[in-house]
N, C-alpha and C positions, 0 to 999 in steps of 0.2 A: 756508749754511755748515754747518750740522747735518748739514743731510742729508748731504752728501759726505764729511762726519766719516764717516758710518756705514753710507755707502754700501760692501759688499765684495763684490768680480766673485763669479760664480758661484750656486748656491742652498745657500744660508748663511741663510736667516730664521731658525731657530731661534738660532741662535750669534748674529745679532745681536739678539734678546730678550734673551738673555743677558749679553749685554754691557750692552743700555742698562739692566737692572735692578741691575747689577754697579756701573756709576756711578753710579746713582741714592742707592744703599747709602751709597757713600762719599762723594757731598756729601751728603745729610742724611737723620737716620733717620727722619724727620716724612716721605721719600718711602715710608715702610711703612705707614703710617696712609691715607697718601693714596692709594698700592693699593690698599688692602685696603676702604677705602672706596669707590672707583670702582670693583671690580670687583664689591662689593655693589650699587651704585646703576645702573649703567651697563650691565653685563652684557659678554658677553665680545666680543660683536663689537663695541659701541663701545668697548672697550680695545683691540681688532685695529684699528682706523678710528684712536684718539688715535696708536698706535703707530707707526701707518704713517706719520705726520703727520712724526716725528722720523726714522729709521731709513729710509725712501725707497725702498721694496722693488720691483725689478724685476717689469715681468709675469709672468717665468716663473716668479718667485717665488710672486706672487700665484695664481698657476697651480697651482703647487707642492701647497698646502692644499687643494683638492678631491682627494687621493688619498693625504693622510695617512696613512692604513691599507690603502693600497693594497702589498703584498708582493711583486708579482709581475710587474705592468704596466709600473706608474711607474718602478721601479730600474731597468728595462733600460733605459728610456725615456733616464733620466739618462746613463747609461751611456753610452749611442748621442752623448750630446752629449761627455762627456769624452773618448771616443774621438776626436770631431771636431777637439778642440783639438789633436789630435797630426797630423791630416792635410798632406800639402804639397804639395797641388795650386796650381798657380798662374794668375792671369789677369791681362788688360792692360785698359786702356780705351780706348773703350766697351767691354762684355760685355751679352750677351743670349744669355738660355736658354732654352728651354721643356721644363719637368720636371712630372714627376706623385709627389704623395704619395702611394704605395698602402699601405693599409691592410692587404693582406693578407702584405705582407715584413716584417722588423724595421724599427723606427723607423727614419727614414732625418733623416740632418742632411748638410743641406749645406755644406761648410767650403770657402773660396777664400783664397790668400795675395797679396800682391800692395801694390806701395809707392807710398805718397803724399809729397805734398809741401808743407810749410808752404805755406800761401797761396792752395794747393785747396781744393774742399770737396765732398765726397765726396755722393754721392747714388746711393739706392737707392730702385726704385720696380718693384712686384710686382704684378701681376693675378692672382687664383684663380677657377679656376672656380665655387667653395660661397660664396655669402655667410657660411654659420657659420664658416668654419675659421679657425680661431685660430694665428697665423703668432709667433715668437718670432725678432726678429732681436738679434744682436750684434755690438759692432763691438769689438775687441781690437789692441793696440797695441802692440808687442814694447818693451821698455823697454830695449833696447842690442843691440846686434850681436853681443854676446859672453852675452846673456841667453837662455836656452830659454822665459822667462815673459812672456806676454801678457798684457795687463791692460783690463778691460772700460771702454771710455771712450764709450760710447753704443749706446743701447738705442731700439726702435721704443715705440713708443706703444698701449696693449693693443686690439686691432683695427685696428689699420692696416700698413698694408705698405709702408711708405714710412718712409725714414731718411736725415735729412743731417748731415752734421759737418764744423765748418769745422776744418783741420788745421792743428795750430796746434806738430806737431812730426813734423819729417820722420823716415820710417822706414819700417821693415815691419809694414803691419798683417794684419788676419786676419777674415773676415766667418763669424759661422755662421748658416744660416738653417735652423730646427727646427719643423715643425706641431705640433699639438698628437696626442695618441694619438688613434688609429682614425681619424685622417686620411683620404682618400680623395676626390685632386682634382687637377687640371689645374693648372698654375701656368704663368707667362712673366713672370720679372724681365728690368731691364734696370740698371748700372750703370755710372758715368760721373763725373767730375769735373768743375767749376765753377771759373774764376780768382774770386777774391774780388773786386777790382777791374776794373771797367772798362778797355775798352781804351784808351790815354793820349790816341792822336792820331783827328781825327776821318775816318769815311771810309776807313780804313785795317784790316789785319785782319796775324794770325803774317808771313804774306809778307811785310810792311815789315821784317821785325826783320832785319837785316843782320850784325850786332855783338852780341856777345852776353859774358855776365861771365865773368870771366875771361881774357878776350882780353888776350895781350901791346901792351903801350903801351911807348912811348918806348925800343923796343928792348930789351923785358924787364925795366926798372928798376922799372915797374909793371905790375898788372895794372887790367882793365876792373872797374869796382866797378858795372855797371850794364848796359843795351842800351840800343840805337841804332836808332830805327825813321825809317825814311828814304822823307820826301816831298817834295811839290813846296813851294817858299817859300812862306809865307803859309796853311799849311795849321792850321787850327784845334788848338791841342793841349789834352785837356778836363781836368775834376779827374773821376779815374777811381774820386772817393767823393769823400762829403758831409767838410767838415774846416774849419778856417781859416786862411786865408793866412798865412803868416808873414813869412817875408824876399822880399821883392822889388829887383831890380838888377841891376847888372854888376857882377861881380868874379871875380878868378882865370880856372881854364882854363874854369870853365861858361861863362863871356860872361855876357849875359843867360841871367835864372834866377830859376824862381820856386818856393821853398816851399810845399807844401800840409801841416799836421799833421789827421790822419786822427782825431779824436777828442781828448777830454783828455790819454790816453797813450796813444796809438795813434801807429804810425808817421809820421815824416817821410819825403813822397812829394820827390822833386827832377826839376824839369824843367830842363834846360839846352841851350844853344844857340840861344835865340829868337832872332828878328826882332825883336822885338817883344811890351810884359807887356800884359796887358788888365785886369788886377787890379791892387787895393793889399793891403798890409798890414795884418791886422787883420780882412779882408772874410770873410764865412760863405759858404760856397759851396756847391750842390750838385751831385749826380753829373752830367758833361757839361755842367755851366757851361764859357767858354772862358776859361780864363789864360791865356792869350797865341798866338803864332804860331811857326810852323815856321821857323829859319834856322841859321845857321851862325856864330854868337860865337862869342868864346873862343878856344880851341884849334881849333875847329872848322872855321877859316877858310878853308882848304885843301881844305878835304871840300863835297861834295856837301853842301844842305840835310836834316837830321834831329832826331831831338829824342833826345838823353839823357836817359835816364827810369832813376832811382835809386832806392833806400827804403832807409831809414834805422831802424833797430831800437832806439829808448832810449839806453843808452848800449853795444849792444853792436854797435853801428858798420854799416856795409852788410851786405847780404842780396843776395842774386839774386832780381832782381824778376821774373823770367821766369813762374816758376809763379800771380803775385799777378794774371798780364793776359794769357796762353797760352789763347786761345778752343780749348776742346776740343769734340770731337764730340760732340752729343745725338742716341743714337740713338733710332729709331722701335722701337713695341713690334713682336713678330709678330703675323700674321693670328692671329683666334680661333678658327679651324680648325687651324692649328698645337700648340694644347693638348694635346691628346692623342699619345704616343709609344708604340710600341713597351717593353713590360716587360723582354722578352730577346730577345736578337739571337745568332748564330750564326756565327764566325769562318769564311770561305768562302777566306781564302788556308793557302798551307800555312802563312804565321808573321805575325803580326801585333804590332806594336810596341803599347806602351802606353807616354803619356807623361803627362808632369808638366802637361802646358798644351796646348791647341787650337792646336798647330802643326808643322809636319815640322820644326822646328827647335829645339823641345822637348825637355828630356832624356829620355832612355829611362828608364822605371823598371820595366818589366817586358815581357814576350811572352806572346801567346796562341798557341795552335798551332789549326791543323784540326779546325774541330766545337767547337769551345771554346763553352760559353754563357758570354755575357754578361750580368750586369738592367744595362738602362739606368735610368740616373735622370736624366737630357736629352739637350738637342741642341743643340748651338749650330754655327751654319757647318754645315761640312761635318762638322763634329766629334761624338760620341758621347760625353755622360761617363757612366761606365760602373763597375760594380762585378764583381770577380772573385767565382770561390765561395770565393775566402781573404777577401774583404771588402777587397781593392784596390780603393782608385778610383784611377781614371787616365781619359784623356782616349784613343780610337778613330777612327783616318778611318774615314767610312761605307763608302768604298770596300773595304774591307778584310772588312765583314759582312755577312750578310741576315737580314733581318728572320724570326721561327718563323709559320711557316703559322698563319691565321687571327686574327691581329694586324693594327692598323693600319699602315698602309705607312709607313716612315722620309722 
């Protein structure tokens, strides 16, 4: 709880020393004596180590201090990342790139836009060619649709290249990925999203879903507060997480129906339209236990055998469980001959589009003309992302350039 008290996005360490000395002040002034005597007894890096302990300081933070007195590196360095936050390149999932940090251009950060959905959970996973190279990822979270400000809601862990977060509020968010200075290496991320929950019925995969929320009911009087995944009778339906049963029975349009609550205050999962309950009331279950079977109670009668599968938010009523059990794609990384690209490429048609995202249906955000150079900073598909000499990035069909003599081949 402290720490998030004192957790703030960006590199702010010193502002917040300042602050925790500031409170310190003003609950008691016995925390002057106890400075002043820790930093006699202790020395300054176990007062850096207690501090860190409160105040929760990001890698890049921690990063930060080796260049304290650095004038001329580091500030660009930063620089390069604040720039990043204003970028509005976009991507879809999965994504996979193969980029190179060169050490010999300005810092290079990589910024991606692109929306999540409660109930996903987001996962980034980075190969580099250097065992040393020290990778600074961020993940940032627009705080309204009418907002310009992102707010840092998960950080990588210092040496690794791997990031997950479970989203736990729909929107737009914002990935930056920044090496450390004089970088100098091959890279291949890949990113992709995760349903939180398992899939409901067993044996079954997205194709069952037939029905989906939102759908008009009863001739528009209601709508659908849930999907409808549609099997043969008798088809096992599982608890799509560890939780405790709750109400079990027939009643109203569910028919048979059986409650799962997802944790202490975790969601209420709703299965309706059995055959048939396999559980009680009261039971502890885990992921892919079966509660019951596939039918058609209730309202359902009429219909084809499937399971209504619902979730239920506290008291802030149904959700769209689609994103909570939507199996998404896990892609494969590239080959590790793939590493290496191309620095700069050379526009070979007379005009060449540049867009917002890896796709011919992407917005335009600029043109290259004939002879134009490009630095690439990866590849993805057939796509090039790519930086202008104004320091555009935008996204290039390959087809469009070639590669400058004595480079590796795109």
């Amino acid at each position: 709880m402290v720490a998030r008290l004192f957790h703030i996005p960006g590199n702010h360490y010193d502002y917040k020393i300042k602050l925790v000395t500031a409170m310190c002040l003003k609950w008691n002034k016995k925390y002057i004596i106890l400075t002043l005597y820790c930093i006699g007894f202790l020395g300054c890096k176990q007062i850096t180590k207690a501090t860190d302990l409160i105040i929760n300081p990001t890698p890049r933070e921690v990063y930060a201090r080796e260049f304290k007195n650095d004038s001329l590196n580091f500030p660009e360095w930063n620089r390069a990342y604040e720039s990043a936050l204003m970028d509005s390149l976009d991507i879809t999932f999965p994504y996979v790139e193969t980029g190179s940090f060169f050490s010999g251009a300005a810092p290079r950060v990589y910024s991606y836009n692109f929306q999540l959905s409660e109930g996903e959970v987001f996962h980034l996973d980075m190969r580099i060619d250097s065992l040393d190279t020290r990778i600074f990822i961020s993940l940032f979270h627009k705080s309204s649709a009418s907002s310009a400000t992102f707010k840092e809601v998960a950080y990588n862990e210092l040496n690794s290249g791997k990031l997950t977060h479970r989203v736990e509020q729909s929107g737009k968010y914002k990935l930056l990925i920044q090496p450390e200075l004089y970088a100098d290496s091959g890279f291949v991320l890949k990113t992709y999203t995760r349903p939180l929950y398992d899939f409901p019925v067993q044996g079954k995969d997205n194709s069952a879903i037939q029905s989906f929320w939102g759908a008009s009911r009863a001739g528009g009087i209601r709508n659908h507060k849930g999907i409808d995944i549609f099997a043969e009778r008798g088809t096992p339906v599982v608890a799509v997480t560890e939780g405790r049963i709750g109400f079990v029975g027939e009643r109203g349009l569910g028919g048979k129906q059986v409650w799962l609550r997802a944790g202490l205050f975790g969601n209420s999962l709703y299965y309706a339209h059995l055959d048939s309950i396999a559980v009680s009331a009261g039971k502890r279950v885990r992921t892919g236990d079966t509660l019951g079977f596939v039918g058609n109670t209730g309202n359902a009668r009429t219909t084809n055998p499937h399971l209504h599968f619902g979730i239920y938010q506290g008291y802030g009523g149904a959700i769209d469980p689609l994103p909570y059990v939507f199996e998404s794609e896990v892609p494969d990384f590239p080959k590790k001959s793939d590493f290496r690209i191309p620095q700069t490429v050379v526009i070979k048609a007379l005009k060449a589009n540049l867009r917002n995202s890896a796709s011919l249906t992407a917005d335009k955000i600029g043109e290259a003309a004939l002879q134009d150079s490009l630095g690439v900073l990866g590849k993805t598909g057939k796509w090039l992302h790519v930086t202008t000499s104004a320091t555009q990035k935008a996204y290039v069909h390959i087809s469009l350039v070639t590669e400058t003599a004595g480079q590796d081949a795109i």
